[in-house]
C-alpha positions as CSV (number, residue, x, y, z in Angstrom):
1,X,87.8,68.1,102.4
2,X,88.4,71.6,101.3
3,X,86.1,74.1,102.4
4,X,83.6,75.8,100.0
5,X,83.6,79.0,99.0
6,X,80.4,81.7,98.9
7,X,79.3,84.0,96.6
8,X,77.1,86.3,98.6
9,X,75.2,89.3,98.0
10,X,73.9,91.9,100.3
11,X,70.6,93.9,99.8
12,X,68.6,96.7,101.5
13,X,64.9,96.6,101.9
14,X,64.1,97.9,98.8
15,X,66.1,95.0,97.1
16,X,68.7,97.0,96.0
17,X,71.7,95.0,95.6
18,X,74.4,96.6,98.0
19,X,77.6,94.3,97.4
20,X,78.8,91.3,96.5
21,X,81.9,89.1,98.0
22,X,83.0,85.9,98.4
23,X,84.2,84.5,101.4
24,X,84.9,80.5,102.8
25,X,83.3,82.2,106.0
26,X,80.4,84.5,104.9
27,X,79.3,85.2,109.0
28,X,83.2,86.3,109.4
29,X,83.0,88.7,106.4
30,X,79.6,90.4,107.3
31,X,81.3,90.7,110.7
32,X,84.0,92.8,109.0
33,X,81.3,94.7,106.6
34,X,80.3,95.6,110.0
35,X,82.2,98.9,109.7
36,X,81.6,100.3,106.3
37,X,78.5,102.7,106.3
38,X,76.2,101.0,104.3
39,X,76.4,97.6,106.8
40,X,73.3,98.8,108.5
41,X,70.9,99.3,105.5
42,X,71.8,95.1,104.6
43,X,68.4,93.9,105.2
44,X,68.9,90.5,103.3
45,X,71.9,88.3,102.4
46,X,71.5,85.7,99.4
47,X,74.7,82.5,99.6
48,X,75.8,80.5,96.9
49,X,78.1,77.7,97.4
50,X,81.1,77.3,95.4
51,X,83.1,73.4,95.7
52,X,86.2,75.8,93.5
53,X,87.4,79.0,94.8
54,X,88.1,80.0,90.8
55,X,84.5,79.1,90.6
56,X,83.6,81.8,92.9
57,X,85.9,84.5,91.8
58,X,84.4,83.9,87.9
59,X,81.2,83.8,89.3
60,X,81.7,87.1,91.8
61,X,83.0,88.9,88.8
62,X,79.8,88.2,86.6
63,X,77.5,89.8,89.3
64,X,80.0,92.7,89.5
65,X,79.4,93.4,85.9
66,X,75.9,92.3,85.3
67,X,74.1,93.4,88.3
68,X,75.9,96.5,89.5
69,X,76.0,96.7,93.5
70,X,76.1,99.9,94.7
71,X,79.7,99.4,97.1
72,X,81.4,97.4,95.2
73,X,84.8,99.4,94.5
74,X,84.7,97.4,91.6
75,X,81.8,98.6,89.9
76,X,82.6,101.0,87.3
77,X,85.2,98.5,85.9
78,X,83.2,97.7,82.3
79,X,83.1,94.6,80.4
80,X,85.1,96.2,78.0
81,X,87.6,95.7,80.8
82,X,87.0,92.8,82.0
83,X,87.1,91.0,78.9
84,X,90.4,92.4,78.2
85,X,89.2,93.8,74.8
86,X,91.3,96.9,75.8
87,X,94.8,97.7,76.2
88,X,96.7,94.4,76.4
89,X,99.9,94.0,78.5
90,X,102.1,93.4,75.9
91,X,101.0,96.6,74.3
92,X,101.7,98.4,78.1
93,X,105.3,97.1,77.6
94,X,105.4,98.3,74.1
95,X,104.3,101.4,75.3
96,X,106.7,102.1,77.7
97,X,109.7,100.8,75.9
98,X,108.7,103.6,72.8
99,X,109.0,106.1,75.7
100,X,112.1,104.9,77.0
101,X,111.0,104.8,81.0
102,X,111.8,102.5,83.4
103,X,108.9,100.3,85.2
104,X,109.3,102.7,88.3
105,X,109.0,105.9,85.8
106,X,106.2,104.8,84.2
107,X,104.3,104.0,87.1
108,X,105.1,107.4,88.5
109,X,104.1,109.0,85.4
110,X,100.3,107.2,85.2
111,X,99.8,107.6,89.1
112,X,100.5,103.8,90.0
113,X,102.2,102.4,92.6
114,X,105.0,100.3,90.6
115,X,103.6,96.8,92.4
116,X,100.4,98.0,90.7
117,X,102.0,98.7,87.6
118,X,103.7,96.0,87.3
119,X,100.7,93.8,87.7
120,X,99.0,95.3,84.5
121,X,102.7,94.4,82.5
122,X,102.1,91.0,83.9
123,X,98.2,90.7,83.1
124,X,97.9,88.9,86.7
125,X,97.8,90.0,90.5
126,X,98.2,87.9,93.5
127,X,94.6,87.2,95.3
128,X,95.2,86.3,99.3
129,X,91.6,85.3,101.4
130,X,92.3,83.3,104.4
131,X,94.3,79.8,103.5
132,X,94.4,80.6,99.8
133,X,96.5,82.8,97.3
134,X,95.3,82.7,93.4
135,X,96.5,84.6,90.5
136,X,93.3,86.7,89.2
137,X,93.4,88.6,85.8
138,X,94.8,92.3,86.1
139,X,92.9,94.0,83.2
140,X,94.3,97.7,82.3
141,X,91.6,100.2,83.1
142,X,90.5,102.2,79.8
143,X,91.6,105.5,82.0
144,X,95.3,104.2,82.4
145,X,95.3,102.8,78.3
146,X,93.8,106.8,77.9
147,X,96.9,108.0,80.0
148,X,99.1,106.1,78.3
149,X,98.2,107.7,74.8
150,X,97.9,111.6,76.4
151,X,101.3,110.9,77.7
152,X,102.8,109.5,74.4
153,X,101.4,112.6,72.7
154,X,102.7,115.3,75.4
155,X,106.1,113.6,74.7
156,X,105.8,113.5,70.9
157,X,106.1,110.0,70.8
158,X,104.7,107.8,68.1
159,X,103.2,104.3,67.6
């Protein structure tokens, strides 16, 4: 039997919602939260249990948006984003191919590492936790799209 997975979420006495993970061991992972500096204002921790990891990462990824914890690195990314209404990948290609750059050029040129580039061109990254590795969307941030166009411009380039 395959172990669930849990959506939790951490809050401080005042009920302000401080993060949200998933993990298939949620005492393990506050033991790791253990050393980030908000760790000692968690005052309460809510669990929901997940029978499908995907389950859990869709389901992490709604609070994310909707209810905006306060450590989550993860927070500023909009819906916009998230629902890939924004740049697509295709359009990233598109993009560089009008600028004539190389994968490792253009990644050097919007501030990206070129694994991290070339996970927006693909539209997926690898996810590892514990036993299991999944391939989770990649969205293109609105400020690397923005980069994109600034850059296009400065170079005289045109769609």
């Amino acid at each position: 039997m395959t172990k669930q997975t849990h959506l939790y979420r951490h809050f401080d006495a005042e009920g302000n919602l401080l993060y949200v993970g998933i993990s298939k061991s949620t005492m393990d992972r506050l033991a790791q939260h253990s050393e980030k500096d908000w760790y000692s204002s968690i005052s309460n921790v809510t669990i929901e249990k997940f029978d499908e990891r995907n389950d859990a990462i869709i389901a992490e990824r709604k609070a994310i948006i909707a209810e905006h914890p306060i450590w989550n690195k993860q927070r500023f990314t909009s819906p916009r984003v998230i629902q890939s209404q924004g740049m697509s990948s295709a359009e990233l290609i598109a993009w560089r191919e009008r600028m004539g750059i190389t994968k490792g050029e253009a990644a050097k040129a919007l501030g990206l590492s070129p694994n991290g580039y070339g996970a927006y061109e693909r539209g997926w990254k690898w996810a590892h936790d514990e036993d299991l590795t999944v391939q989770v969307p990649r969205p293109i941030p609105r400020h690397v799209e923005l980069a994109c166009e600034r850059l296009e411009q400065l170079a005289g380039v045109h769609p």
